[in-house]
N, C-alpha and C positions, 0 to 999 in steps of 0.2 A: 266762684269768682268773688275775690274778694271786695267790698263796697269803698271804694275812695271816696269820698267830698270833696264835691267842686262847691264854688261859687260862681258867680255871675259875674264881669266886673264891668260889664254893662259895654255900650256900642263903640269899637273908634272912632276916635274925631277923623272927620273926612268922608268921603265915598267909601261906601258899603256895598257890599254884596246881596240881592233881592232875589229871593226865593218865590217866583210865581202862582198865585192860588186862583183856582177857578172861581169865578163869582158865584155861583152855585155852592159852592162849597160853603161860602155865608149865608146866603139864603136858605139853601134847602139843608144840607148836611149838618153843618154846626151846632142848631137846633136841634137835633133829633140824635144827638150825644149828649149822654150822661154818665159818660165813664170816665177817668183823667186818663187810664191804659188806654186807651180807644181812642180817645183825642189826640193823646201823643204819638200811637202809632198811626194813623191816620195823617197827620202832619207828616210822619218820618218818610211813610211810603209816599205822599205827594211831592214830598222836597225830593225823593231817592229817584224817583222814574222820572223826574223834572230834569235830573242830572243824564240822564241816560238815551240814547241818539234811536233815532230807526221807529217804526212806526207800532209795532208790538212790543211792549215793554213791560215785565214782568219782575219780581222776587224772588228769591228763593230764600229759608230759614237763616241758610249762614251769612246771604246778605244782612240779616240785621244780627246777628252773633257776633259777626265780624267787627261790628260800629262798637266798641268797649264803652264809647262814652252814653252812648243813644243805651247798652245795654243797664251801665251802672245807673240811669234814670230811672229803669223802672221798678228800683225799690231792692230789697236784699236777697230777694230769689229771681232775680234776670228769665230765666228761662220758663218761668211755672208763670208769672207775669206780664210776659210776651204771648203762652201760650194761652193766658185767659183774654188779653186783651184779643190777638185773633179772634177770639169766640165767640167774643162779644161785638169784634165788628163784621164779624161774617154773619151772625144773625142780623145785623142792621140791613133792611130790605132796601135799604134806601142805597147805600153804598152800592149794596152787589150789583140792584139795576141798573144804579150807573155806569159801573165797568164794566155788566155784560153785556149793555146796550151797545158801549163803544168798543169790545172786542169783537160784538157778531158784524159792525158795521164795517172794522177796520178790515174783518177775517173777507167780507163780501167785495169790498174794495181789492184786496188784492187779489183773490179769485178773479175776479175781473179781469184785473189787469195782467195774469197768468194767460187767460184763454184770448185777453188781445197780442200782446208778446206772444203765443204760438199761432192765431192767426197771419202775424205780421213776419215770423218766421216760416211759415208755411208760403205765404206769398213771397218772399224773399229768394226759398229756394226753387218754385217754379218758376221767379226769373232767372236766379242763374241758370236753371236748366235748360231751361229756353236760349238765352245767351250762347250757352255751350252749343245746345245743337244746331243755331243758327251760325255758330262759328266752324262745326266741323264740317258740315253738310254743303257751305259756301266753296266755290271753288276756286 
């Protein structure tokens, strides 16, 4: 991939577009980055899953392959770049706790909510059944 140069030409006048950051992510996270790969992908996948609906929300590689301009940032080997910056934010203990705390929490949430929807489906078809055989059994 060949390196184009951008420039910045800074914010349009008017209403802008607001990309949402956890406050945590100031407090605890930000500080305990000293990579610019890691920073930047760490913004990207915050801004990416920020865009993304549903309550488990994940990456995949070509997700960010895909992004040409997120890729030309990170310098003139994109792919060896992206794959260091991963590396370096997957050893960040601090990141991973965070997403595995709220993936095991999200994963128990809906576990839950699987075994109420088949409780509530189970009660649903012993009232139809009931219904039914109250209605065939009537004379």
């Amino acid at each position: 991939m060949e390196q184009t140069p951008f420039t910045f030409a800074g914010f349009p006048a008017g209403k802008v577009q607001f990309c949402r950051l956890p406050a945590q992510f100031y407090t605890d996270l930000l500080p305990a980055i000293d990579d610019l790969g890691e920073l930047k992908l760490t913004l990207y996948v915050l801004w990416f899953l920020d865009q993304l609906d549903g309550t488990l929300r994940y990456m995949l590689w070509n997700d960010f392959c895909n992004d040409q301009r997120f890729m030309q940032g990170l310098g003139s080997n994109p792919p060896q770049a992206l794959a260091d910056a991963l590396g370096v934010a997957l050893d960040n203990p601090d990141l991973l706790a965070g997403a595995a705390e709220k993936n095991l929490q999200l994963i128990r949430q809906r576990a839950e909510a699987d075994m109420v929807r088949a409780q509530i489906e189970i009660f649903y078809q012993r009232l139809v059944g009931q219904a039914a055989a109250a209605v065939t059994t009537t004379p």
